[in-house]
N, CA, C and O of each residue as an XYZ file, in Angstrom:
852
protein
N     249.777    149.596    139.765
C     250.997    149.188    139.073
C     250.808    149.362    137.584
O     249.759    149.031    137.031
N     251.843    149.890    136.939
C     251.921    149.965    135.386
C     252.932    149.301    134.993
O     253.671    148.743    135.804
N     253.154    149.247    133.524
C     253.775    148.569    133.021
C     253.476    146.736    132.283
O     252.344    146.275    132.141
N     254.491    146.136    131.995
C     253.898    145.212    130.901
C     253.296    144.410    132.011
O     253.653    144.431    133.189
N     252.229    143.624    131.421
C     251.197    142.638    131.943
C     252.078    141.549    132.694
O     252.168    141.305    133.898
N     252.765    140.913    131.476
C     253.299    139.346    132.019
C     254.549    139.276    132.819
O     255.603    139.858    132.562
N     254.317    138.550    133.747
C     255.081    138.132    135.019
C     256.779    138.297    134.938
O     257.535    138.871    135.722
N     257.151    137.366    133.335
C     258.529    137.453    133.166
C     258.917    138.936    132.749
O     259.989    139.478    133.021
N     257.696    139.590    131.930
C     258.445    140.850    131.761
C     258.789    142.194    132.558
O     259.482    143.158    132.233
N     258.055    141.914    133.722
C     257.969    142.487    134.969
C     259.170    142.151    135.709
O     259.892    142.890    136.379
N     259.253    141.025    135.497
C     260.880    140.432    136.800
C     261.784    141.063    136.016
O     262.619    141.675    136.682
N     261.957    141.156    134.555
C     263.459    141.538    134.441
C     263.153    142.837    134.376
O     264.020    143.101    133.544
N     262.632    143.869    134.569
C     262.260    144.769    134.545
C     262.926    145.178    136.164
O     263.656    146.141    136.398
N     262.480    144.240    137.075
C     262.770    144.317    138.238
C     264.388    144.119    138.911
O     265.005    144.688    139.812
N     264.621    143.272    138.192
C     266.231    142.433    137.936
C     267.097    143.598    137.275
O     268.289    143.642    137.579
N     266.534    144.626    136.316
C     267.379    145.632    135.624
C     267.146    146.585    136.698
O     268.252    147.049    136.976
N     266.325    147.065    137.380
C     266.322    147.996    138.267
C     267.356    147.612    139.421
O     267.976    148.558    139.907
N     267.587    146.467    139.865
C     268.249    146.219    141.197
C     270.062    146.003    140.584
O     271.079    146.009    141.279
N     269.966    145.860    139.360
C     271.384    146.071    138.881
C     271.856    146.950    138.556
O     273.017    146.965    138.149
N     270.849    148.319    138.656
C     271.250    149.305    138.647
C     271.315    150.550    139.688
O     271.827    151.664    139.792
N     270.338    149.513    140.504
C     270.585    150.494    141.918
C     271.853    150.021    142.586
O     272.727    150.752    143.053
N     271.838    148.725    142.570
C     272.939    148.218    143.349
C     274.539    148.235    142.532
O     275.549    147.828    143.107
N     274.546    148.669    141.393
C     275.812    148.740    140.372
C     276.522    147.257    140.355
O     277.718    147.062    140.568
N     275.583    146.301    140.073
C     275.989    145.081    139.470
C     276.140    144.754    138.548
O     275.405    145.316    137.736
N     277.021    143.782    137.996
C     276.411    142.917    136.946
C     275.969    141.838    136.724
O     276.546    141.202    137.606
N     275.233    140.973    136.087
C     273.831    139.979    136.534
C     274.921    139.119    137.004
O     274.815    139.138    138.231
N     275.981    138.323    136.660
C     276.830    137.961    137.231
C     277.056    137.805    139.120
O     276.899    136.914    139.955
N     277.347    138.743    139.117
C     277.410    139.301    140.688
C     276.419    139.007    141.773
O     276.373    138.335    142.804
N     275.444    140.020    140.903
C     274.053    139.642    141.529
C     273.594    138.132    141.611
O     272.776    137.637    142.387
N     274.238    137.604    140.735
C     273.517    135.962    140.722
C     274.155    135.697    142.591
O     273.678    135.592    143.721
N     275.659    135.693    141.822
C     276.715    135.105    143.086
C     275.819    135.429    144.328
O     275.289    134.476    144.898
N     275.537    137.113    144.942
C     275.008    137.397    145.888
C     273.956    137.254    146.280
O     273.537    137.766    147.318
N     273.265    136.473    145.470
C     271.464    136.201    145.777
C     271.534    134.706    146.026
O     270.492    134.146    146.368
N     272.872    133.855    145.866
C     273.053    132.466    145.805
C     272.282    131.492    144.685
O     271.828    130.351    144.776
N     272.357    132.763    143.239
C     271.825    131.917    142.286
C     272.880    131.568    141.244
O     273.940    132.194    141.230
N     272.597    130.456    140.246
C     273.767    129.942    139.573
C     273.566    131.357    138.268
O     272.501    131.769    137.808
N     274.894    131.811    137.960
C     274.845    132.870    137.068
C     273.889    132.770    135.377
O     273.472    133.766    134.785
N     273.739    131.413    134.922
C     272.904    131.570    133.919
C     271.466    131.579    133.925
O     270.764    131.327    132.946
N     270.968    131.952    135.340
C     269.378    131.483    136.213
C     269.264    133.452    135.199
O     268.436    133.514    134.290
N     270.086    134.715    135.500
C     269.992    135.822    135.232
C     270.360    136.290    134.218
O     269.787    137.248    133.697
N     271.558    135.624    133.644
C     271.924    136.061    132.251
C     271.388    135.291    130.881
O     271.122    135.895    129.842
N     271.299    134.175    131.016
C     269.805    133.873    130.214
C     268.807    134.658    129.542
O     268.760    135.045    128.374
N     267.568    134.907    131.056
C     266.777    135.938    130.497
C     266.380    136.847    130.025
O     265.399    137.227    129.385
N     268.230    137.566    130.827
C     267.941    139.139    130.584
C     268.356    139.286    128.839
O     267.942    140.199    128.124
N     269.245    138.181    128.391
C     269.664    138.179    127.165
C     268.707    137.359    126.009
O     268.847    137.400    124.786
N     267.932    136.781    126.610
C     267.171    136.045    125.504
C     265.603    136.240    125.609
O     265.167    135.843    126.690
N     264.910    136.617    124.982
C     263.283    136.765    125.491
C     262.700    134.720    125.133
O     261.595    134.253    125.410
N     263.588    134.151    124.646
C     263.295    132.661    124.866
C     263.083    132.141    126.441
O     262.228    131.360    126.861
N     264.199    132.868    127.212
C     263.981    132.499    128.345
C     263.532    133.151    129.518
O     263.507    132.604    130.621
N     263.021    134.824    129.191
C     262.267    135.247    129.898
C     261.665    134.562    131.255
O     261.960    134.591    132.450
N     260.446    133.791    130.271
C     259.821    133.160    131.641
C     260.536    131.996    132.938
O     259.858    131.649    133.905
N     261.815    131.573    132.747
C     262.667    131.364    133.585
C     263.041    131.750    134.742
O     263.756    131.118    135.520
N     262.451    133.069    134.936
C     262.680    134.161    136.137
C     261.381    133.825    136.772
O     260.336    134.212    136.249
N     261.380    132.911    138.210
C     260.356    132.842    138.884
C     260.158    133.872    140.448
O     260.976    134.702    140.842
N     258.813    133.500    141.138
C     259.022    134.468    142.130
C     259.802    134.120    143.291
O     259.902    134.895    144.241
N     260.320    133.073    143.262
C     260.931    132.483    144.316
C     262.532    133.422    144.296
O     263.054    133.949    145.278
N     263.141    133.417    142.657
C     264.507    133.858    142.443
C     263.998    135.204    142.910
O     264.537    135.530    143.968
N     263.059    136.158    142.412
C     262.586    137.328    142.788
C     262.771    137.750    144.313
O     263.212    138.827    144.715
N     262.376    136.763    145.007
C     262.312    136.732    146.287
C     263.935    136.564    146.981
O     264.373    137.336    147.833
N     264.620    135.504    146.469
C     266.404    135.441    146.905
C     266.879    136.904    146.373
O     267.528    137.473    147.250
N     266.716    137.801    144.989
C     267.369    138.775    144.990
C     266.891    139.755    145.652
O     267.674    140.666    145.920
N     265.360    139.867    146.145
C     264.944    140.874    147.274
C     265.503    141.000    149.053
O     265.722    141.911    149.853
N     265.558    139.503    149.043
C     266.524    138.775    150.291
C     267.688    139.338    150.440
O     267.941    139.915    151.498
N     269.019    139.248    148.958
C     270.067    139.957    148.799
C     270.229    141.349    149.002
O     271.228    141.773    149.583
N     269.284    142.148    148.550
C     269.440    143.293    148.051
C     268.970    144.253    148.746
O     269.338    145.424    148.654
N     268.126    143.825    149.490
C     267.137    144.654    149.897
C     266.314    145.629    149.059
O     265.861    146.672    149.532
N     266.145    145.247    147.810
C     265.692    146.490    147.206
C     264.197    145.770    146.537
O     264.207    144.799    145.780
N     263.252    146.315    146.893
C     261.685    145.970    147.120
C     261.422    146.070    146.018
O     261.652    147.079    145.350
N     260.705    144.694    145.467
C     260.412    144.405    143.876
C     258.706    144.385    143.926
O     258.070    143.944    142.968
N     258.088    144.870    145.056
C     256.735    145.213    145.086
C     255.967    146.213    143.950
O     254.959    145.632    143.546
N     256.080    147.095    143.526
C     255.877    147.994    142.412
C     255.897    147.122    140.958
O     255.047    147.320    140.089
N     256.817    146.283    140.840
C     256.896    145.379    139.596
C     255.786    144.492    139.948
O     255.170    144.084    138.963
N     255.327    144.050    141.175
C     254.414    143.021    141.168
C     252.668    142.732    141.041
O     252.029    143.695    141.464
N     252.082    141.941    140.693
C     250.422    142.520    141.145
C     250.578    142.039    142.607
O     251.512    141.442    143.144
N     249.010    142.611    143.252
C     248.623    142.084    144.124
C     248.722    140.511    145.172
O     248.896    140.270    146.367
N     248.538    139.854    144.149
C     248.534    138.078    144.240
C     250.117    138.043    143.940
O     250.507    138.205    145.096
N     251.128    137.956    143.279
C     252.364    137.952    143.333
C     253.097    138.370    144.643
O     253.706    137.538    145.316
N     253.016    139.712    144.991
C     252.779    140.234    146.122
C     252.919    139.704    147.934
O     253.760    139.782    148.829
N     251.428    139.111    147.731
C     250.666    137.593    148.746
C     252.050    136.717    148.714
O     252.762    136.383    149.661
N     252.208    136.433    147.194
C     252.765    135.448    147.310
C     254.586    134.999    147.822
O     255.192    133.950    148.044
N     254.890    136.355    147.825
C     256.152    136.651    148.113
C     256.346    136.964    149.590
O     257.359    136.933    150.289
N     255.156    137.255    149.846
C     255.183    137.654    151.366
C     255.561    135.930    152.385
O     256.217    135.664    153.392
N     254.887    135.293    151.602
C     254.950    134.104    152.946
C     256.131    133.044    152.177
O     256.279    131.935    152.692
N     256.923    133.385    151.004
C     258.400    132.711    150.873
C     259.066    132.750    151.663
O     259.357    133.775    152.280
N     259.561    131.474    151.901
C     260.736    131.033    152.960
C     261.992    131.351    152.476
O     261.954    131.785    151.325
N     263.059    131.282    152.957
C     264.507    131.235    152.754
C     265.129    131.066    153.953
O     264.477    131.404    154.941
N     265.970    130.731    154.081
C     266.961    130.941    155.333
C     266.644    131.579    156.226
O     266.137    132.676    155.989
N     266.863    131.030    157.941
C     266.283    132.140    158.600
C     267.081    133.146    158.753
O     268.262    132.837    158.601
N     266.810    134.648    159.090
C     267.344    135.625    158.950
C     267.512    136.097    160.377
O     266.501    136.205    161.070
N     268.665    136.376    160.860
C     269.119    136.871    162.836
C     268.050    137.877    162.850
O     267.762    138.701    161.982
N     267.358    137.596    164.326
C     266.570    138.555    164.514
C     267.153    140.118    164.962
O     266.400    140.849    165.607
N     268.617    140.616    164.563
C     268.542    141.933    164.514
C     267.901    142.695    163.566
O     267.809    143.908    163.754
N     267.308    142.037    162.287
C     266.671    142.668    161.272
C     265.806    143.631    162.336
O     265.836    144.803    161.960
N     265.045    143.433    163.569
C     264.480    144.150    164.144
C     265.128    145.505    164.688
O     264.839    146.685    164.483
N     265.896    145.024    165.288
C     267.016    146.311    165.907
C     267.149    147.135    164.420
O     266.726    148.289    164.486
N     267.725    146.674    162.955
C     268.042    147.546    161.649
C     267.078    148.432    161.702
O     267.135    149.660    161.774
N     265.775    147.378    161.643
C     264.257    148.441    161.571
C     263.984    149.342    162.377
O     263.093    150.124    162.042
N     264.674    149.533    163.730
C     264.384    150.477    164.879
C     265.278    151.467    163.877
O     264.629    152.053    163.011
N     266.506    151.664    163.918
C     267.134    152.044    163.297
C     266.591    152.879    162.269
O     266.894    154.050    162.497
N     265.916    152.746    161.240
C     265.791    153.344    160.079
C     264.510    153.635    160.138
O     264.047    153.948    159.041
N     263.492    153.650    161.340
C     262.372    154.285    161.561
C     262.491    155.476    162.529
O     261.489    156.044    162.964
N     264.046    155.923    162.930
C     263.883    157.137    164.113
C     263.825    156.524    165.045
O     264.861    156.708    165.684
N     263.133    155.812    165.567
C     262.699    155.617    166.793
C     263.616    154.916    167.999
O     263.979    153.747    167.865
N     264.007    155.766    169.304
C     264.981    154.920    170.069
C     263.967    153.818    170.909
O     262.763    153.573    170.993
N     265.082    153.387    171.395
C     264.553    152.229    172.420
C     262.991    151.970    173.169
O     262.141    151.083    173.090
N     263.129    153.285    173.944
C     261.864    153.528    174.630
C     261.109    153.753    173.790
O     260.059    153.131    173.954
N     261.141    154.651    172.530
C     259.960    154.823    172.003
C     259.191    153.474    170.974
O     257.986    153.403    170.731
N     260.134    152.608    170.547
C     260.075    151.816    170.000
C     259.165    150.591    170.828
O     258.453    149.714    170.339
N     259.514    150.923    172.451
C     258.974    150.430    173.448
C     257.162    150.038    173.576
O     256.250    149.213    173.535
N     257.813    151.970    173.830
C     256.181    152.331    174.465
C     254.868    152.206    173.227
O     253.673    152.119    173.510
N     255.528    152.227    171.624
C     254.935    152.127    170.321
C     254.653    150.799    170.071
O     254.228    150.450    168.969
N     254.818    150.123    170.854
C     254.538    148.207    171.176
C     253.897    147.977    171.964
O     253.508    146.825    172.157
N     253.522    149.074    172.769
C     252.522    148.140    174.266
C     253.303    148.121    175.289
O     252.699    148.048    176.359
N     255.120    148.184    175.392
C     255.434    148.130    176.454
C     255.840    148.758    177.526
O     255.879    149.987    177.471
N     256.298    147.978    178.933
C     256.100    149.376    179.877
C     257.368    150.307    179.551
O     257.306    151.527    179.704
N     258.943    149.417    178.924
C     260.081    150.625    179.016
C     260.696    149.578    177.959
O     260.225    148.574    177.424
N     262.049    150.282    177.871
C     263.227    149.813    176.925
C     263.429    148.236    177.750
O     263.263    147.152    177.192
N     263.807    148.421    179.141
C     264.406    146.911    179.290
C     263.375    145.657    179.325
O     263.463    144.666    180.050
N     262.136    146.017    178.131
C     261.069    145.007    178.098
C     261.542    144.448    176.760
O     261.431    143.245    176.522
N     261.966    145.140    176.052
C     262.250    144.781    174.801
C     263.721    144.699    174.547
O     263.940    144.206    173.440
N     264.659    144.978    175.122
C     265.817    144.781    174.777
C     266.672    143.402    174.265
O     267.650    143.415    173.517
N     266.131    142.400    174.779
C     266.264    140.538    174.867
C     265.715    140.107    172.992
O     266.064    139.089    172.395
N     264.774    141.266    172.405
C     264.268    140.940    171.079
C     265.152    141.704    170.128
O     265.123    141.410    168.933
N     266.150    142.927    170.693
C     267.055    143.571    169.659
C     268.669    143.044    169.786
O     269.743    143.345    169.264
N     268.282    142.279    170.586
C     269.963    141.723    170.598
C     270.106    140.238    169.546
O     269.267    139.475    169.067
N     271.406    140.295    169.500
C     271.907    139.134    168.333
C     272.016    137.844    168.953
O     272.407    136.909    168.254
N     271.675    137.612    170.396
C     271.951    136.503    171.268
C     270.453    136.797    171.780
O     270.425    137.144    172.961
N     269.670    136.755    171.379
C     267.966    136.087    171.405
C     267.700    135.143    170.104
O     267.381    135.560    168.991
N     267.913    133.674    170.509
C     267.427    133.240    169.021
C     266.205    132.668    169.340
O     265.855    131.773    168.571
N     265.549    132.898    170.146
C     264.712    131.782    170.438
C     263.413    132.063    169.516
O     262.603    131.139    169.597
N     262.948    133.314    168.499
C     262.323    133.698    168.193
C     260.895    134.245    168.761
O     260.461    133.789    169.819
N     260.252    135.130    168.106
C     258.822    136.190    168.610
C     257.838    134.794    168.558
O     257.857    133.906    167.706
N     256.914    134.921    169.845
C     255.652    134.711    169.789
C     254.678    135.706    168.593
O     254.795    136.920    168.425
N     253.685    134.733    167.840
C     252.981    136.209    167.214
C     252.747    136.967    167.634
O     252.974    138.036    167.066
N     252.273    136.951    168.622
C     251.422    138.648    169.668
C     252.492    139.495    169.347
O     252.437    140.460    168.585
N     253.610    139.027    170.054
C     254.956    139.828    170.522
C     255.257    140.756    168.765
O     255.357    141.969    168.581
N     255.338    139.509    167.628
C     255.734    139.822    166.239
C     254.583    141.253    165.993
O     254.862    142.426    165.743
N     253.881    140.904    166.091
C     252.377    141.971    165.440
C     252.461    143.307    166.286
O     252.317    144.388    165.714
N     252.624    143.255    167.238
C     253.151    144.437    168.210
C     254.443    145.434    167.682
O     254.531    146.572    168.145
N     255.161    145.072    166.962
C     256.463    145.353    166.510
C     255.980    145.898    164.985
O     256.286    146.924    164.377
N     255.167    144.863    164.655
C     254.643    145.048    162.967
C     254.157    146.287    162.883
O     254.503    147.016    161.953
N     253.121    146.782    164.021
C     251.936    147.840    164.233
C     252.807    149.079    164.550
O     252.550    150.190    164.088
N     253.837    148.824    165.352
C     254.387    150.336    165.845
C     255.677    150.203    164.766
O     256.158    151.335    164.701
N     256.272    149.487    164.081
C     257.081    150.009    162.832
C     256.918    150.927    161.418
O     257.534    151.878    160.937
N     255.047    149.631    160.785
C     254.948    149.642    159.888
C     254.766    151.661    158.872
O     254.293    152.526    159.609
N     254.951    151.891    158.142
C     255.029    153.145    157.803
C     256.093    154.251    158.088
O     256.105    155.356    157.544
N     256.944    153.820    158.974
C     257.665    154.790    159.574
C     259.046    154.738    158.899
O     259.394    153.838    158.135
N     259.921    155.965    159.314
C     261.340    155.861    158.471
C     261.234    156.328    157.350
O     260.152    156.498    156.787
N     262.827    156.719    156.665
C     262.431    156.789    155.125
C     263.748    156.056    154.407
O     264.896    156.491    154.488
N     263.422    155.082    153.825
C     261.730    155.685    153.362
C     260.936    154.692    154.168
O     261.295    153.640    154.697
N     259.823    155.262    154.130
C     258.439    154.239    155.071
C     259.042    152.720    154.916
O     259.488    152.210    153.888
N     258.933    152.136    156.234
C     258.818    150.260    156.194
C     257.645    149.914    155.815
O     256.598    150.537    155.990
N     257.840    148.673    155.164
C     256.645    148.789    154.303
C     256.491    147.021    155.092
O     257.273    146.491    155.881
N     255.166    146.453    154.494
C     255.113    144.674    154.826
C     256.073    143.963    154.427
O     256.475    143.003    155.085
N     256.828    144.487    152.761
C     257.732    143.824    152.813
C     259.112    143.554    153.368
O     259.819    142.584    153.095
N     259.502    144.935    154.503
C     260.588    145.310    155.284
C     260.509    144.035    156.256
O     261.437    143.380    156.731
N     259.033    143.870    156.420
C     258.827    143.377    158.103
C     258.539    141.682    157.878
O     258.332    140.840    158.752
N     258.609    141.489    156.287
C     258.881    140.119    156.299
C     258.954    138.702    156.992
O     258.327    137.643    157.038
N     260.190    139.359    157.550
C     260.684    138.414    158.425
C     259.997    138.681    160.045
O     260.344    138.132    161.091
N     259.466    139.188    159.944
C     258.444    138.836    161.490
C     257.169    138.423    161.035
O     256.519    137.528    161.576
N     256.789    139.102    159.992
C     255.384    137.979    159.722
C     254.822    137.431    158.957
O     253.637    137.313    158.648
N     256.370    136.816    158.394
C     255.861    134.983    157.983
C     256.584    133.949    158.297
O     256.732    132.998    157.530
N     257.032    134.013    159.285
C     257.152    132.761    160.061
C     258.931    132.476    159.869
O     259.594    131.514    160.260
N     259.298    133.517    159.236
C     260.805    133.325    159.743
C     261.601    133.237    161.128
O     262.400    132.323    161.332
N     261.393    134.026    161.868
C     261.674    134.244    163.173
C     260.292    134.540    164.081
O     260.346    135.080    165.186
N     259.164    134.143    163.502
C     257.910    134.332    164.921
C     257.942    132.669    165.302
O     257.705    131.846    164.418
N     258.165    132.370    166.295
C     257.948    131.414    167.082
C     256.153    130.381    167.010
O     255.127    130.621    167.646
N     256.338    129.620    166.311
C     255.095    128.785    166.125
C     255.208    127.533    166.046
O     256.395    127.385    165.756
N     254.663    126.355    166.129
C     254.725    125.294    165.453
C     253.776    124.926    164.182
O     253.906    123.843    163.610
N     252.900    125.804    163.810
C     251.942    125.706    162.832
C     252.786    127.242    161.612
O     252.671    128.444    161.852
N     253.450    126.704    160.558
C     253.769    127.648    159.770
C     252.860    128.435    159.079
O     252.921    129.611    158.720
N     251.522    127.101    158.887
C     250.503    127.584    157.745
C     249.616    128.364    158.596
O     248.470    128.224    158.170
N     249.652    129.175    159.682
C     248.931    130.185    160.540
C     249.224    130.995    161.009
O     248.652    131.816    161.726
N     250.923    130.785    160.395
C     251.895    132.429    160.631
C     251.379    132.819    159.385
O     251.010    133.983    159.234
N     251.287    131.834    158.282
C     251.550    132.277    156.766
C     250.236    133.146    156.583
O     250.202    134.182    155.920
N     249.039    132.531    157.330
C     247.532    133.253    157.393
C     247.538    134.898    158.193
O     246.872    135.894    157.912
N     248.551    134.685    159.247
C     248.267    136.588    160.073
C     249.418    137.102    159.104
O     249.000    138.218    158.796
N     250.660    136.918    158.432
C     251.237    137.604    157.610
C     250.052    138.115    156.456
O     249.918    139.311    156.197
N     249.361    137.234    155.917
C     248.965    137.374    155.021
C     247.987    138.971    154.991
O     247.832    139.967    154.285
N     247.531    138.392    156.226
C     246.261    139.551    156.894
C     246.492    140.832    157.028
O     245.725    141.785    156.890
N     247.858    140.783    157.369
C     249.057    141.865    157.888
C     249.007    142.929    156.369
O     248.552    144.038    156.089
N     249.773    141.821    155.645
C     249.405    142.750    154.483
C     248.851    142.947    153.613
O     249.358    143.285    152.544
N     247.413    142.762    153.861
C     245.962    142.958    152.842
C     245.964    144.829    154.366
O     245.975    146.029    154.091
N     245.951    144.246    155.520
C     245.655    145.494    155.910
C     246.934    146.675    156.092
O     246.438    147.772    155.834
N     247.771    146.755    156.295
C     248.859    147.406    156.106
C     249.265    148.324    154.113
O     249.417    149.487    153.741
N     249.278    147.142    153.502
C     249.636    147.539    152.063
C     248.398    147.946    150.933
O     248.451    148.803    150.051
N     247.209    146.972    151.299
C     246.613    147.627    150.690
C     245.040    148.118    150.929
O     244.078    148.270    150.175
N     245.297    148.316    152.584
C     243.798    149.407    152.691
C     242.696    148.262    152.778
O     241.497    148.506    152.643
N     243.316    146.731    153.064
C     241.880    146.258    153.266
C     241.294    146.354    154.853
O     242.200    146.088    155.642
N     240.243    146.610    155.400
C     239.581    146.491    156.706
C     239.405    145.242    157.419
O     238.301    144.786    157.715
N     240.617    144.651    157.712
C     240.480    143.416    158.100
C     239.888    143.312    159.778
O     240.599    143.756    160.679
N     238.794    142.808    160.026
C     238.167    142.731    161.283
C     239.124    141.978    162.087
O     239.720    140.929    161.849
N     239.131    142.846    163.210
C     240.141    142.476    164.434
C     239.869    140.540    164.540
O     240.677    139.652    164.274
N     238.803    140.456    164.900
C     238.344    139.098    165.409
C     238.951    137.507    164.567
O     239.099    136.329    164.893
N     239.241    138.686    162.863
C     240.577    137.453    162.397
C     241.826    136.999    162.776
O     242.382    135.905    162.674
N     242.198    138.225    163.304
C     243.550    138.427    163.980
C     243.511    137.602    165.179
O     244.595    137.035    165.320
N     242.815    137.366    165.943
C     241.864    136.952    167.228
C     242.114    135.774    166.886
O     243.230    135.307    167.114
N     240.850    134.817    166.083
C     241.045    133.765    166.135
C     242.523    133.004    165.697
O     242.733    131.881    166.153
N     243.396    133.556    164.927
C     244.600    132.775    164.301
C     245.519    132.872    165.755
O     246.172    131.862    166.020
N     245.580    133.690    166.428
C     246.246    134.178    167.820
C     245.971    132.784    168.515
O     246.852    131.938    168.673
N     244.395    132.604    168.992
C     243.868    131.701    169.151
C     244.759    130.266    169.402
O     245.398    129.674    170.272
N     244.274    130.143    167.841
C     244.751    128.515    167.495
C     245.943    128.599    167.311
O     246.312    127.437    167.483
N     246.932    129.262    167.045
C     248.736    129.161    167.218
C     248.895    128.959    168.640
O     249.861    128.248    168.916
N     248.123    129.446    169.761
C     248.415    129.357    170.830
C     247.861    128.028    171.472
O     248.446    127.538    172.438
N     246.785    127.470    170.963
C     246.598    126.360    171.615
C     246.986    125.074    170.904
O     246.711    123.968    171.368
N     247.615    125.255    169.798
C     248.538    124.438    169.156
C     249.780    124.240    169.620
O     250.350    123.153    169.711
N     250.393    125.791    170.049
C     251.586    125.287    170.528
C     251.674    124.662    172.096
O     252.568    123.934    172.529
N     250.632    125.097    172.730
C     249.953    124.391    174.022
C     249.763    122.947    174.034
O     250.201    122.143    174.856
N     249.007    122.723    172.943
C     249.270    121.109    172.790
C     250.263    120.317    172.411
O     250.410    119.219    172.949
N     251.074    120.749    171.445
C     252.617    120.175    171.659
C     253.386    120.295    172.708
O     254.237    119.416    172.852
N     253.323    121.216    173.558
C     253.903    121.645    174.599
C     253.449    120.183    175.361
O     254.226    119.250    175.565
N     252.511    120.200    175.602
C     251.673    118.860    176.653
C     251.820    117.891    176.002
O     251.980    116.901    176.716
N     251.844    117.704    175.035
C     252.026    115.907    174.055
C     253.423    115.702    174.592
O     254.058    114.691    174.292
């Protein structure tokens, strides 16, 4: 990543790019990200209030917009955007992602582990709310991630792995295999299977034990 060092000067940097991809004005964009309009016109107008622009708002106008403020961010910013909450989001975001990776049904299928289309069909419809088990989420993560154009990236897939729509009762161990997801996905780290393993693990015998309590 290039560009200026500090955090606020990076967001509006980021905030001017998405008002200009999206042909807004900060105004607008506030309305559509569900922020109050002087949270954007503030900063962008005063370097007093620069640092006002946190990653959370970063995160509601990436939510809005769809337009990936990863390139403006470091590494650790990044992390940190990955496991922000917001609203949960309908799990057709999955079906969009089939969509804009090429891939039909079956192949989307068989690129998951499964045996055909009518294994997965119950996870692309708008009347499944019950949300992904992780296994099920990471399966989807693995045969999406890179594909389409432009490429899905960790931050496309968001919402399957951090705990928006994966099915858990422990958030802070979705927030740990998201995390994992994208140290190995985004940036080339070699994360040993056996991490993946154990968090699988203990989400599962956590939700086993609530299940039985």
């Amino acid at each position: 990543m290039t560009g200026p060092v500090d955090f606020g000067s990076r967001a509006i940097e980021y905030v001017e790019h998405v008002l200009k991809q999206c042909q807004l004005n900060p105004s607008q964009l506030a309305q559509k990200a569900g922020l109050e309009p002087s949270s954007l016109n503030r900063p962008l107008n005063s370097t007093r209030y620069r640092g006002a622009l946190s990653l959370t708002t970063i995160g509601k106008i990436a939510n809005a917009t769809h337009v990936d403020p990863s390139p403006f961010l470091t590494l650790g910013e990044r992390c940190g955007l990955v496991v922000i909450r917001s609203d949960p989001v309908p799990l057709p975001v999955l079906e969009r992602l089939r969509r804009r990776s090429g891939m039909s049904m079956r192949e989307l299928a068989e690129a998951s582990g499964f045996s055909g289309q009518s294994s997965i069909q119950r996870y692309l419809s708008a009347e499944y709310a019950k949300g992904l088990r992780p296994e099920i989420a990471e399966r989807f993560v693995d045969a999406l991630i890179g594909r389409g154009d432009p490429p899905i990236t960790a931050f496309d897939l968001r919402d399957l792995i951090s705990g928006k729509t994966v099915q858990t009762d422990d958030p802070a161990l979705t927030d740990l295999l998201g995390f994992l997801h994208f140290l190995r996905a985004e940036r080339g780290v070699d994360v040993p299977e056996r991490h993946f393993e154990t968090l699988r693990a203990l989400t599962t015998s956590k939700n086993e034990g609530a299940a039985n309590g």
